[in-house]
N, C-alpha and C positions, 0 to 999 in steps of 0.2 A: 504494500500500500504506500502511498506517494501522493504528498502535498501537488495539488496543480492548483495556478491561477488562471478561470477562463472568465473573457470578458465576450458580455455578446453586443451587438449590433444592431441597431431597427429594427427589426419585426422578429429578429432573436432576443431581444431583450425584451420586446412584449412578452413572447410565450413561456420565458423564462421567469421573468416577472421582477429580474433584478441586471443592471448593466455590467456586474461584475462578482465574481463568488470565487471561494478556495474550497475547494473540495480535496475528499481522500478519497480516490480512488485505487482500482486496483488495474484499470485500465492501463496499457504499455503500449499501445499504438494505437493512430487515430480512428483509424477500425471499432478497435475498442470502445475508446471515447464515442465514437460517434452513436454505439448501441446502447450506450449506459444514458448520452442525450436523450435519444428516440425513446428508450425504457421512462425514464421522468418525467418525459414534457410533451409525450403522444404522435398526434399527428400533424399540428401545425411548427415541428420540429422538425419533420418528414418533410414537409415542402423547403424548410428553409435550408439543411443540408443537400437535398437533391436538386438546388441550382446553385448555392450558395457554397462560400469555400471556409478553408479551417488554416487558419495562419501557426504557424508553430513555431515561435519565438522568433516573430517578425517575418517568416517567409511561409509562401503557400505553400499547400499540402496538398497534393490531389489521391496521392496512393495510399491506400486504406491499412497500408503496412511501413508507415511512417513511425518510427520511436517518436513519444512524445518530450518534446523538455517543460522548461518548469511554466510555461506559460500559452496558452491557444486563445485563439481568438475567432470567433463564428460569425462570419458575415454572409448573411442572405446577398443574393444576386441583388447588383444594381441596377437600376437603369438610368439613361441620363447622356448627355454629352458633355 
């Protein structure tokens, strides 16, 4: 188990219901992370990871077998110019 800082983003931070949390997980890659999201926070967590990305200590993550470090960040798809 392992201290993470994830902070969410717009419509992640709605469903979450807070813009930033430390959690103990036992999650080890974003994979991981990403089930233990979808397990707490249902289905409107489901849309924002399956267009939205997962930053992992300041850089994207798209492969589901990414180590995590001490810090991820959930940002649903933007749109915009």
């Amino acid at each position: 188990m392992a201290q993470l800082r994830i902070r969410y983003f717009a419509a992640a931070a709605e469903i979450a219901g807070v813009e930033e949390e430390v959690v103990t997980t036992s999650a080890a890659t974003t994979g991981e992370l990403k089930a233990e999201l979808l397990s707490r926070f249902g289905g409107g967590m489901t849309r924002v990871l399956a267009g939205g990305s997962l930053l992992v200590d300041g850089v994207v993550r798209r492969d589901d077998s990414t180590p995590l470090g001490a810090a991820v960040d959930v940002l649903p798809a933007f749109s915009g110019g």
